[in-house]
TORFI-398451 format. One record per residue (C-alpha): x, y, z; residue in one letter. Coordinates in nm, 3 decimals, decimal comma, padded with zeros to 5 digits, m for minus. Each point is the difference from the previous one (the first is absolute). Layout:
REM residues N
+---------+---------+---------+----+
:       x :       y :       z : aa :
+---------+---------+---------+----+
:       X :       Y :       Z :  a :
...
+---------+---------+---------+----+
This chain:
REM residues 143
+---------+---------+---------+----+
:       x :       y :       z : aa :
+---------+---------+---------+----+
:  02,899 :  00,157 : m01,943 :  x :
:  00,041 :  00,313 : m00,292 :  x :
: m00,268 :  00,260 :  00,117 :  x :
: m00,262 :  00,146 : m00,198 :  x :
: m00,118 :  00,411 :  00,012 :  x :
: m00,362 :  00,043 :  00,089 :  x :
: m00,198 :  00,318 :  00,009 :  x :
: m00,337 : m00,015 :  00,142 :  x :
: m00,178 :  00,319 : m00,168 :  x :
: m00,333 :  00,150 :  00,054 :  x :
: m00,171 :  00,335 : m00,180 :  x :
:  00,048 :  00,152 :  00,327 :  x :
:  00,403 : m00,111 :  00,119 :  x :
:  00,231 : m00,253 : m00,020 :  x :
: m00,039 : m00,190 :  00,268 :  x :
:  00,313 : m00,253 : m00,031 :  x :
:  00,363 :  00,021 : m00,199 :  x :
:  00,202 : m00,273 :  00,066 :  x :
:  00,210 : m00,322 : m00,040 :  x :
: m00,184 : m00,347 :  00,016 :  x :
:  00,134 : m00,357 :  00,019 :  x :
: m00,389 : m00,086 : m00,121 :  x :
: m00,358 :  00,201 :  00,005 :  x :
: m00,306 : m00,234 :  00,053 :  x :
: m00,342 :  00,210 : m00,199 :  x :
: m00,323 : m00,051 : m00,031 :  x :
: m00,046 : m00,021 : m00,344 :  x :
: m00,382 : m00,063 : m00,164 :  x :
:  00,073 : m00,402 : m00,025 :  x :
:  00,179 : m00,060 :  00,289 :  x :
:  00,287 :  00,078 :  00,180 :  x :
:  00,304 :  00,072 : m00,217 :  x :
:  00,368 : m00,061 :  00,169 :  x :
:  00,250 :  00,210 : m00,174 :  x :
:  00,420 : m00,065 :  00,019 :  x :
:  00,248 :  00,181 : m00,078 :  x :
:  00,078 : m00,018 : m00,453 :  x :
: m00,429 : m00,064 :  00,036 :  x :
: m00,128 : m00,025 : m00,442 :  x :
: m00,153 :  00,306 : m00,076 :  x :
: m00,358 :  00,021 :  00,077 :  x :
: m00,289 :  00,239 :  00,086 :  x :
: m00,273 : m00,152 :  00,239 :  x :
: m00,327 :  00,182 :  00,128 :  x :
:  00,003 :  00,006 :  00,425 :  x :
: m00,315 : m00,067 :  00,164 :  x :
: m00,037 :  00,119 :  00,379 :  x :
:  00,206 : m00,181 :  00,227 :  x :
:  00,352 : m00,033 :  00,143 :  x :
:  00,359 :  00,071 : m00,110 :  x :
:  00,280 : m00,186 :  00,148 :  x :
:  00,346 :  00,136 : m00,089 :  x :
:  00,349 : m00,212 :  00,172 :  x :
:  00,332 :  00,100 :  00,033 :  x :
:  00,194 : m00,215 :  00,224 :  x :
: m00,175 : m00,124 :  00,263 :  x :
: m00,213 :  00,322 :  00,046 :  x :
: m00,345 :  00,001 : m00,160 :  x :
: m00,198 :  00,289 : m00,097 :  x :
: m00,367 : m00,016 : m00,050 :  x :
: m00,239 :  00,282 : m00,189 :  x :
: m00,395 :  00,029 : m00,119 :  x :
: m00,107 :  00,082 : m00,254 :  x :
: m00,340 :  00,060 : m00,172 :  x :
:  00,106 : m00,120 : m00,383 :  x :
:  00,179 :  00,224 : m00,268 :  x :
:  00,318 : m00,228 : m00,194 :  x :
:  00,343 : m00,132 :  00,025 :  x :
:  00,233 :  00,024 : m00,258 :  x :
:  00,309 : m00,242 : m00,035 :  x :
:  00,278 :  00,077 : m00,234 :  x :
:  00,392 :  00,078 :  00,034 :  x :
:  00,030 : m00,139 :  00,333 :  x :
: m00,268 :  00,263 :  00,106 :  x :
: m00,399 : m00,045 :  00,167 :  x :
: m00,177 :  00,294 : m00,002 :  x :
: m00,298 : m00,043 :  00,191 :  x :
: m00,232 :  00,329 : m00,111 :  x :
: m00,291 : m00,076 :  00,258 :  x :
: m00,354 :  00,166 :  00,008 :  x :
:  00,099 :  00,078 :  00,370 :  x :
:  00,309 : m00,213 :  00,195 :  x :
:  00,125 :  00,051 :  00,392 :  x :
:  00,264 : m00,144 :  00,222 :  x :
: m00,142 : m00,263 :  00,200 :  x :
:  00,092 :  00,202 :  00,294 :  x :
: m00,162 :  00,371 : m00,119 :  x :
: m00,372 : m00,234 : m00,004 :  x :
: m00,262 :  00,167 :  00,259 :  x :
: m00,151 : m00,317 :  00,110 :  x :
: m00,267 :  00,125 :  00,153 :  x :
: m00,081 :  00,171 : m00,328 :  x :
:  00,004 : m00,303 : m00,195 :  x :
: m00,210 : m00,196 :  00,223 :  x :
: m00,274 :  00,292 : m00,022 :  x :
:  00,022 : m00,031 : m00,373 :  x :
: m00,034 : m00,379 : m00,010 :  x :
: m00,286 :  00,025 :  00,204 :  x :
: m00,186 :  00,266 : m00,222 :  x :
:  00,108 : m00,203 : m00,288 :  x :
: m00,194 : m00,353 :  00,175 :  x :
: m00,281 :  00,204 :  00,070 :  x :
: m00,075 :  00,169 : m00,327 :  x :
:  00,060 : m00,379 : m00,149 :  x :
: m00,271 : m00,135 :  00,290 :  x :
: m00,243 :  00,266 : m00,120 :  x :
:  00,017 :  00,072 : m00,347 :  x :
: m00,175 :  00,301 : m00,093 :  x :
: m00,064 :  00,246 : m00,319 :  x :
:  00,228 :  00,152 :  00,140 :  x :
:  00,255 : m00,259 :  00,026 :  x :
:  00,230 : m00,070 : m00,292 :  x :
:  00,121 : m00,381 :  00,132 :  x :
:  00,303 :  00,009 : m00,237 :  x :
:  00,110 :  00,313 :  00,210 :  x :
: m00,055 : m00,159 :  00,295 :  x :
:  00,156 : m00,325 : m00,033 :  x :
:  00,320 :  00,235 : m00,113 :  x :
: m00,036 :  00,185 :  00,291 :  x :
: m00,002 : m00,303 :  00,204 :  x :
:  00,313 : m00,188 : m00,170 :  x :
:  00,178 :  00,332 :  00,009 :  x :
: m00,080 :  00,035 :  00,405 :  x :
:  00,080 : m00,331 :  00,048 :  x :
:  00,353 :  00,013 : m00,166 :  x :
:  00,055 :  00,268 :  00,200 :  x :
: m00,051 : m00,205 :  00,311 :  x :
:  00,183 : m00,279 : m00,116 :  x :
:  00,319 :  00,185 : m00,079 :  x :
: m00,006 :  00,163 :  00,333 :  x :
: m00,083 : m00,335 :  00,150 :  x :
:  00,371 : m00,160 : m00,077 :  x :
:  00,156 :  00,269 :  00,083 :  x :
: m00,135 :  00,035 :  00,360 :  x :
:  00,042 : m00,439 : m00,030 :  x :
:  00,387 :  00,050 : m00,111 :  x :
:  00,044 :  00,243 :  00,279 :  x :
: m00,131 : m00,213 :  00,197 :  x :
:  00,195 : m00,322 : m00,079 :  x :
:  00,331 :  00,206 :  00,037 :  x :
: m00,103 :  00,141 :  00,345 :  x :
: m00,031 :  00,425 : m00,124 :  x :
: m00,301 :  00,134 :  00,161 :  x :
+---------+---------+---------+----+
């Protein structure tokens, strides 16, 4: 299969430069699969989950929303905020999921609820990025 170049880019770094066989991303409708020789496009990202293949090796990042553009056999992802699957402080997330189902539970004045449902679909991309990893790992017997 031809390969595709992907950065993954946010204000702060670039997080990924590399070769693809295909990149999975969570665009605003839906998922959006792109191939290598992909049409042109520009898609918003919503939070979620970034799945990049080469070979048999799969390689999973969050992000919190931002865009991807497609064009010359290029995706550039340029993400609000993006991390490695593996760099994701679990612990971290879960805190911020929580804070994120409480402030929903107990609206306040306070309280903007558009924040916090972000806050909660960012947090929980976070966990379910580092969730396959740790279930890959597992499946091929790496601790």
């Amino acid at each position: 299969m031809a390969a595709i170049s992907v950065d993954i880019l946010t204000p702060d770094r670039r997080v990924l430069q590399a070769q693809a066989d295909s990149v999975v991303v969570p665009a605003a409708d839906g998922e959006l699969g792109i191939l290598s020789h992909h049409a042109p496009l520009v898609a918003e990202l919503q939070p979620g989950q970034i799945r990049m293949r080469t070979g048999d090796n799969t390689q999973y990042f969050a992000v919190s929303g931002g865009f991807v553009e497609v064009k010359n056999n290029h995706v550039v992802v340029m993400a609000e905020t993006a991390e490695m699957a593996h760099e994701i402080d679990v612990e971290r997330a879960r805190q911020a999921a929580e804070r994120a189902k409480e402030a929903l539970r107990s609206p306040s004045l306070e309280v903007n609820l558009a924040q916090a449902e972000a806050a909660l679909r960012r947090a929980l991309a976070r966990l379910h990025a580092a969730e396959q990893v740790r279930r890959h790992r597992q499946a091929a017997g790496i601790r």
